[in-house]
C-alpha angles and dihedrals in degrees: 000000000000134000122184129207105245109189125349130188129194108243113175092329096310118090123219123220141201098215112194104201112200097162117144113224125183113301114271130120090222089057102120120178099220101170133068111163137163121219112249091033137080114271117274130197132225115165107208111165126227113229117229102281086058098253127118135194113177134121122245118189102217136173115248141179131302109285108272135052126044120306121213119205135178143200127200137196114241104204082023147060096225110124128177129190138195138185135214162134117276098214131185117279107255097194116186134200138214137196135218087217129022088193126031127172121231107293097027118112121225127222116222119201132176157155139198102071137125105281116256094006128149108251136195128203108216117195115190088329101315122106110220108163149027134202143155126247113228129240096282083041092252116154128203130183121170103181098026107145138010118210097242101244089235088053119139117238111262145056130343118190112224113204126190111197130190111218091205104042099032090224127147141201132178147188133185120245115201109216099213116225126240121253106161116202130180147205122213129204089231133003090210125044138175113228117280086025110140112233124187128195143203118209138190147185109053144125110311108250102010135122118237119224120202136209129192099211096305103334118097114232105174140270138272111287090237144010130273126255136236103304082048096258122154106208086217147350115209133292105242133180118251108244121225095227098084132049078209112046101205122202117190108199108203125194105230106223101005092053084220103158138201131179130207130190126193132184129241131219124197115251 
């Protein structure tokens, strides 16, 4: 019957493990395992109960000794005298984060996921200095957190550091998130126009989730129909109707809450 120590972490001189206990006992579906000791420590008790063929495969999150030297653990067998007994080394926890995605323009939110940490902990997600979410790792210290940050809209262009941070182990771990500049573009229906002709456009590359407004030299015209997704694209703008009083008929497209400008010119022909 064997068991083996799967991921430990240092709290206050005393480390705290994930034990995943796999023993085969003898065959009963009322075998439990409800012991689980170190060697130097007080007893501690962890129930995990065998299936009927005697095997087990369950985690139990126990305290072990102080970081450094060898740890001795055991598991008996409570309607048996089957024992089995493992030794080895409680390390530090080394927790680890991802993000869905690495680069997100203004407006877009970002997913955090990670793994490594104390189980069940209270957890914060620091971005630059400022601490914008919390969160609990699960049993195995697993953190998930699916809309865990928005690019602020009047965000600069670079790089942003996320930090995921356990209260109880005081253990860290970061990623970069590249905050992708704005460089608007634009497709029109038609580059040269009469007077009273209808053009449409389709523009791109702005904010994620925001509305475009759109001038023709000072004058107002309206805004996208919609909003755009999440690049940041708008399907179509317009269509509006060429007025008579330029020889180059100016649109200026405005994101709504990023700022974000472009401008189009078209040329006009005589009728």
């Amino acid at each position: 019957m064997t068991y083996s120590l799967t991921k430990t972490s240092m709290l206050a001189g005393v480390a705290l493990a994930a034990v995943l206990v796999t023993p085969r006992l003898i065959p009963g579906p009322t075998t439990t395992v409800s012991a689980l000791a170190t060697a130097r420590h007080a007893r501690i008790t962890a129930v995990l109960r065998a299936d009927a063929a005697g095997a087990v495969a369950s985690t139990a999150h126990l305290r072990l000794a102080p970081k450094g030297g060898l740890v001795t653990g055991q598991a008996v067998g409570q309607q048996s005298p089957a024992k089995a007994t493992a030794i080895s080394s409680a390390v530090s926890y080394e927790p680890l984060i991802s993000l869905v995605p690495y680069a997100a323009r203004p407006g877009q939110s970002v997913e955090v996921q990670g793994h490594g940490f104390a189980p069940d902990e209270a957890v914060r997600l620091i971005v630059g200095r400022a601490s914008v979410a919390r969160t609990r790792a699960d049993a195995d210290g697993a953190v998930h957190l699916r809309v865990a940050y928005t690019v602020p809209y009047h965000a600069r262009p670079g790089f942003v550091r996320l930090a995921v941070i356990g209260a109880r182990s005081q253990r860290a771990a970061g990623q970069r998130l590249y905050v992708v500049p704005l460089r608007p573009w634009a497709t029109a229906s038609a580059y040269v126009v009469h007077p009273k002709d209808r053009v449409r456009f389709e523009v791109y590359g702005f904010a994620a989730h925001e509305a475009v407004d759109v001038d023709e030299g000072s004058t107002y015209l309206g805004h996208s129909t919609g909003s755009t997704d999440t690049e940041g694209h708008v399907a179509r703008v317009g269509p509006f109707t060429v007025s008579a009083g330029s020889q180059s008929p100016t649109y200026t497209f405005i994101g709504a809450r990023s700022g974000a400008r472009l401008r189009v010119t078209l040329t006009m022909l005589p009728r």
